[in-house]
NUDREN-683622 format. One line per 5 residues: their letters; for each residue x, y, z of C-alpha. Coordinates in pm, 1 decimal. Each point is the difference from the previous one (the first is absolute). Layout:
REM residues N
a = X Y Z; ...
//
This chain:
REM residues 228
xxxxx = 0.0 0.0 0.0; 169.1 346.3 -110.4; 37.5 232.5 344.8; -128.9 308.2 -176.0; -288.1 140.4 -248.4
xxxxx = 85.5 271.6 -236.7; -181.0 349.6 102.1; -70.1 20.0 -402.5; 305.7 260.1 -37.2; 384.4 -39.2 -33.8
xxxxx = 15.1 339.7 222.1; -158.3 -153.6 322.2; 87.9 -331.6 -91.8; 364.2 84.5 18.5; -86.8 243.6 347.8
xxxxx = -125.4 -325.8 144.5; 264.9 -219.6 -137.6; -191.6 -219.1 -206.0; -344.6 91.7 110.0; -277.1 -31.9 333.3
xxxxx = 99.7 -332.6 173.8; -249.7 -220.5 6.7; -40.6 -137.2 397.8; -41.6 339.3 111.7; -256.4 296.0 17.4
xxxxx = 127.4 322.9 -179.9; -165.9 285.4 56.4; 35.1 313.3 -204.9; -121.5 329.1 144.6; 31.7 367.2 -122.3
xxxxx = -281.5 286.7 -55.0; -246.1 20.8 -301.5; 104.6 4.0 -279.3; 395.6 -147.9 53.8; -100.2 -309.9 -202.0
xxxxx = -63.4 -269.3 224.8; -314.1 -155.0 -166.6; 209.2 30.3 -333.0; 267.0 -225.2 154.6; -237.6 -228.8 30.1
xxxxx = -133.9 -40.0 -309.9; 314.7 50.4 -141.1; 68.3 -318.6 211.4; -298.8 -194.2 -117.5; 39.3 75.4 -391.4
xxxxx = 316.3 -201.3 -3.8; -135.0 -260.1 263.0; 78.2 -405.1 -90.1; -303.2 -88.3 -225.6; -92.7 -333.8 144.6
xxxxx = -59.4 196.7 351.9; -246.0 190.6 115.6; -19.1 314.3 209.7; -261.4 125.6 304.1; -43.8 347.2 -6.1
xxxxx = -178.5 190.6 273.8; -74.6 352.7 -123.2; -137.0 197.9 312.3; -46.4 343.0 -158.8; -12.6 -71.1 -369.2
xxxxx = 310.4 44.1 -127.0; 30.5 -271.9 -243.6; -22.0 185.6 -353.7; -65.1 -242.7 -294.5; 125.1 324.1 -221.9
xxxxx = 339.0 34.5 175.3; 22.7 -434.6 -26.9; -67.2 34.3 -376.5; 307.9 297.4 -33.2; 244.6 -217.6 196.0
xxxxx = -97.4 -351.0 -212.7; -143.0 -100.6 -381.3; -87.0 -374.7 224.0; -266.3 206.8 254.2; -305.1 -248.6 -93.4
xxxxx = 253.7 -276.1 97.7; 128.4 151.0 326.3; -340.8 147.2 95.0; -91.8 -394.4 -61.6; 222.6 -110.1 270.8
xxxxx = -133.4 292.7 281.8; -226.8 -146.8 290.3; -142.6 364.2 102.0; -136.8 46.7 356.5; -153.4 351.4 76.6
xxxxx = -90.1 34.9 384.1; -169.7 298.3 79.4; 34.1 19.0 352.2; 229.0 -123.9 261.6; -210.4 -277.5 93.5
xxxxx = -8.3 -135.9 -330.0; 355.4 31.7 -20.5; 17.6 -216.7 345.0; -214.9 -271.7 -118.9; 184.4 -12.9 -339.5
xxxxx = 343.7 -67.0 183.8; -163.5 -262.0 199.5; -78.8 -221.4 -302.2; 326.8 105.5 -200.5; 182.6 -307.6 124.2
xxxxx = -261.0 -212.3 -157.4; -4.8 173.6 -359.9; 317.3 -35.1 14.9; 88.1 -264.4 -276.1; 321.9 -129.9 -180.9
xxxxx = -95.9 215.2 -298.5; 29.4 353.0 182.3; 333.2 134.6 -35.3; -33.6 342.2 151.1; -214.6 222.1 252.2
xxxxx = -31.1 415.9 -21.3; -176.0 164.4 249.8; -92.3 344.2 -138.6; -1.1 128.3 245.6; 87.8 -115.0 311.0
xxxxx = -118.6 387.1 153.4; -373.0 103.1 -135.1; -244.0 -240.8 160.3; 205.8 35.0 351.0; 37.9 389.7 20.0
xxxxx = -351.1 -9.5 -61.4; -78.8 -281.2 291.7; 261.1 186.7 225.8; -193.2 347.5 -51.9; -300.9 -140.9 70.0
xxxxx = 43.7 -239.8 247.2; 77.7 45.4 452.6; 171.6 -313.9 40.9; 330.2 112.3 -210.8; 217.9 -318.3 165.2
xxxxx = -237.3 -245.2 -171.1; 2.8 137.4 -335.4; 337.5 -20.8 20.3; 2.7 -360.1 113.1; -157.8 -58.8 -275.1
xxxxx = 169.1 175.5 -245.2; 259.6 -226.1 146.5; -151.6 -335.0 -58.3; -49.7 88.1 -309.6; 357.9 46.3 -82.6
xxxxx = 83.5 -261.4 162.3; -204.8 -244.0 -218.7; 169.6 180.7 -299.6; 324.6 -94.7 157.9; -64.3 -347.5 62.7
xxxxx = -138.5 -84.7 -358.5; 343.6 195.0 -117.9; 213.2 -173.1 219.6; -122.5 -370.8 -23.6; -159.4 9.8 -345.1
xxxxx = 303.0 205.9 -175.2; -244.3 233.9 -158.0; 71.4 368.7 27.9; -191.7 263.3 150.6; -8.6 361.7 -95.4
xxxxx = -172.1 280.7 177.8; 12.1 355.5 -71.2; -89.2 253.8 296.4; -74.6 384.6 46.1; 230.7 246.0 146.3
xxxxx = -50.0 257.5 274.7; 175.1 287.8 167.3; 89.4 37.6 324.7; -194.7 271.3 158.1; 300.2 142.2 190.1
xxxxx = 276.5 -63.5 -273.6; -197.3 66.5 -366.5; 303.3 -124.5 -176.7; 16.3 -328.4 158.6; -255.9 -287.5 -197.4
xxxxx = -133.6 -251.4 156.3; -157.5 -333.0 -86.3; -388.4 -50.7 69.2; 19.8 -328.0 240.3; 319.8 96.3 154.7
xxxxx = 175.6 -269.8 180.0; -263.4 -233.4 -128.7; 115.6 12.5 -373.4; 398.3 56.0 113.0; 8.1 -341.8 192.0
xxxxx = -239.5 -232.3 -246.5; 232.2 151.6 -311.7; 295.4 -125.9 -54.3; 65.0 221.8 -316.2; -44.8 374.0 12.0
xxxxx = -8.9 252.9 -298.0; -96.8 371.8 26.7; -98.2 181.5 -280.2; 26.6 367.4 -22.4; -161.2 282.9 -237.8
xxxxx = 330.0 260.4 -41.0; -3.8 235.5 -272.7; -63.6 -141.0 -322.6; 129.0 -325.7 114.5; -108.6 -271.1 208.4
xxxxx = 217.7 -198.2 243.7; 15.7 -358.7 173.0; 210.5 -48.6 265.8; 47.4 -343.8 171.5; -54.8 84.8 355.2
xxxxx = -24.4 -376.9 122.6; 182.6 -351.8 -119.4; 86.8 -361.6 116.0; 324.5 10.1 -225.7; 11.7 388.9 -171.9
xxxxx = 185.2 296.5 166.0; -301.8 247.8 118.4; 40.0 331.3 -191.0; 8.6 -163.1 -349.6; -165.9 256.1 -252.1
xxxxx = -109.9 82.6 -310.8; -167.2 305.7 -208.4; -251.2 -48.1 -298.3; -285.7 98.1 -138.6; -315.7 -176.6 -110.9
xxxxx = -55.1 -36.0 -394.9; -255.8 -196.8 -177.1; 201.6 -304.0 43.4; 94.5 26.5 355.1; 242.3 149.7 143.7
xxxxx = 344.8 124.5 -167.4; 300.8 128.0 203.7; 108.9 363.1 16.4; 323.4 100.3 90.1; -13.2 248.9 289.5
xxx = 295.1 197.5 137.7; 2.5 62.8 400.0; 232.6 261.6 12.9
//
């Protein structure tokens, strides 16, 4: 069994040294808009064809239009997408509590889309904070356990928000939570004109790892950015 998928581009592909590992979660998080639901279809376009992929889509962002600019084979790829759209925490809850069992020999990969809509919601709404996060942490933890004994990876994107005392600083909706159940961490940032990925958490990588591009019709292509 290869250790690695390809994230569907030679940029990120080389970042991650071959690709997302595939006994892990990896969660990519960044604010709107820094490309994290196009690494993921990016991901899926150039997905094994004899595997198929679950795809939880929590605020819509799944664009069949963006899928057909990445890939000519769309029809075949959207062909190989089990979709699950929960509208509400507790449909995201009971979801995760049968995943184990749709799990099949056939599913190759997991994206959670994201990881942060359904529970920001639950948390604003809800007084008993600790047990929506207890939950949020089951949940990851069933996504961990399918990675881990099944060899199938997991990828979640998350939101970003800023510290109310430090407005510079980002942080990642779930905390904690997300830090400890990922095992792979990449940021993505919106700078001027460019876009950057930085590789803030790895088993085997040096943290700090970046790179700068932009999205194009394709993908993603690298830019060349001076830091002086």
């Amino acid at each position: 069994m290869d250790e690695k998928i390809s994230t569907g581009s030679p940029l990120f592909d080389e970042l991650l040294d071959g690709g997302y590992e595939k006994d892990v979660i990896t969660t990519i998080y960044g604010p709107a808009g820094s490309g994290k639901t196009n690494m993921c279809l990016m991901t899926i376009a150039s997905f094994p064809k004899n595997k198929k992929v679950i795809y939880i889509d929590t605020e819509g962002s799944f664009s069949l239009s963006r899928l057909k600019q990445i890939t000519n084979n769309y029809k075949s790829v959207m062909s190989r997408i089990i979709f699950f759209k929960p509208t509400n925490f507790d449909e995201q809850k009971k979801f995760f509590s049968k995943l184990k069992e749709i799990i099949k020999e056939d599913i190759g990969l997991i994206i959670l889309d994201t990881v942060a809509m359904l529970y920001r919601l639950e948390i604003g709404r809800s007084k008993d904070v600790y047990n929506v996060n207890k939950e949020l942490g089951i949940q990851l933890s069933y996504l961990s356990e399918i990675a881990r004994k099944k060899g199938t990876p997991v990828i979640i994107t998350n939101q970003v928000y800023a510290s109310f005392d430090n407005k510079d600083k980002v942080n990642m909706v779930g905390g904690d939570i997300l830090k400890y159940s990922s095992k792979c961490l990449i940021e993505l940032q919106n700078l001027d004109n460019v876009k950057r990925a930085i590789l803030r958490k790895h088993r085997s990588l040096p943290d700090g790892k970046q790179v700068f591009f932009r999205i194009v019709d394709s993908g993603v292509e690298e830019k060349e950015v001076s830091l002086l």
